[in-house]
C-alpha positions, 0 to 999 in steps of 0.5 A, a space after each residue: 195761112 188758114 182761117 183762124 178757128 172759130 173763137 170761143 164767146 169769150 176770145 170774141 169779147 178780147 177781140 172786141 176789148 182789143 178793138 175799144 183799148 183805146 177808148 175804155 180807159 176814157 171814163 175812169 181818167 174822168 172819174 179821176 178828174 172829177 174826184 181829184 184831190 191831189 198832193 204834192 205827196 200824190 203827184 210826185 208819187 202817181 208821177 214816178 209810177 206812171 214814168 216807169 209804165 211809160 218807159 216799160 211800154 216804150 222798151 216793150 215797143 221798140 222791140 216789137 214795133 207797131 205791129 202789135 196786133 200779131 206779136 210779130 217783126 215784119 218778117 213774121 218772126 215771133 218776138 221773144 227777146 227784150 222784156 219778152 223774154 221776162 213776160 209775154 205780156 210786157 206792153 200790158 204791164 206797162 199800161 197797168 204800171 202807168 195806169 196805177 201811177 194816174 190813179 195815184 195822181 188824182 189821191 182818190 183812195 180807191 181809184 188804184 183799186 179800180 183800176 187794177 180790177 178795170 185791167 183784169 176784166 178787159 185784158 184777161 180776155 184780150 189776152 185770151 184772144 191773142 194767144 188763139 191768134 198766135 198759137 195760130 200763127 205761130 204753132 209750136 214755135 208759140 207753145 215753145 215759147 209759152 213754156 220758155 215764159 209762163 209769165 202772163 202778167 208779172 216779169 220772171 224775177 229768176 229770168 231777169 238776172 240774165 242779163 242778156 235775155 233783154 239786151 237793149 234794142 238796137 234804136 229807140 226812136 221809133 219806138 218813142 214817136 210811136 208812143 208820141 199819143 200816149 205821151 201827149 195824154 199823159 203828159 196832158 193828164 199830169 197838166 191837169 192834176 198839177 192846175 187842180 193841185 195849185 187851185 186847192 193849194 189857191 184855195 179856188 177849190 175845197 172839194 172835188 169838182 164833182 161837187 159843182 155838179 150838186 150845186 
């Protein structure tokens, strides 16, 4: 296979963010720790949402496996069926899902905000990069593609009524142990929110933790 061309500025800067996706989401997870508030209401609430980006990530990952970095199966076949055939991006529909759903944990009004304007700025070029890659990659195979699901960043309302576009996968198993990491920090954020709930319920905590700070 050739070289990949030379990548624009910008598809270099998606390459780099693709390279720190797992570290970027770092401080706006201690932004909301420090300024949580948390309710039964927002708990609940934040849960469910952040349970439906796990299980869009997890479905998303069991078709395409742990290669994501190429979009491919092992064969060096373009993944197009499951919820890529709703969207071409499903993975990262789920991290803004589950995202907005940690956000909506902590009950800090402008948190959810933050963090759709975080996403956009990091995955637009990171997408960018990607589909240079692909295009690459896959040549016409991906244009065809590309037209079949224009969809970037929001499933195809008209393409999810037909239902056999995105047949369950054949196992989940893999696809859940290699969500294990992302299940444990979830898992471990929703601990501690539950802890700040019960020391405000307590009465332990008046304010946010970021107020220990000043004193």
């Amino acid at each position: 296979m050739n070289a990949l061309p030379e990548l624009s500025k910008f598809e270099k800067l998606g390459e780099i963010l693709f390279r720190l996706r797992d570290y970027t989401p770092v401080p706006i997870i201690l932004l909301a720790i420090l300024f949580a508030q948390p309710t039964l209401t927002s708990l609940c609430a934040g849960g469910s949402v952040a349970l439906a980006g796990e299980l869009i990530r997890t479905y998303g990952v069991a078709y395409i496996g742990t290669i994501s970095r190429t979009r491919s199966y092992s064969n060096g076949q373009l993944v197009q069926e499951g919820p890529f055939a709703l969207l071409r991006n499903p993975l990262y529909f789920g991290n803004l899902v589950l995202s907005i759903g940690l956000a909506l944990m902590a009950n800090v009004t402008y948190l959810p905000l933050l963090v759709v304007v975080v996403f956009y700025a990091q995955y637009i070029p990171v997408v960018a990069w990607e589909e240079r890659k692909l295009t690459h990659i896959f040549g016409d195979a991906y244009a065809q593609y590309k037209l079949a699901v224009p969809n970037r960043w929001f499933p195809s309302l008209s393409r999810i009524r037909q239902t056999s576009l995105y047949t369950a996968p054949q196992s989940w198993g893999p696809a859940l142990r290699s969500e294990k990491r992302t299940l444990t920090s979830v898992v471990s954020y929703f601990v501690i929110m539950s802890i700040l709930y019960s020391a405000f319920q307590a009465g332990h905590l008046k304010l946010p933790l970021i107020t220990l700070f000043g004193r």
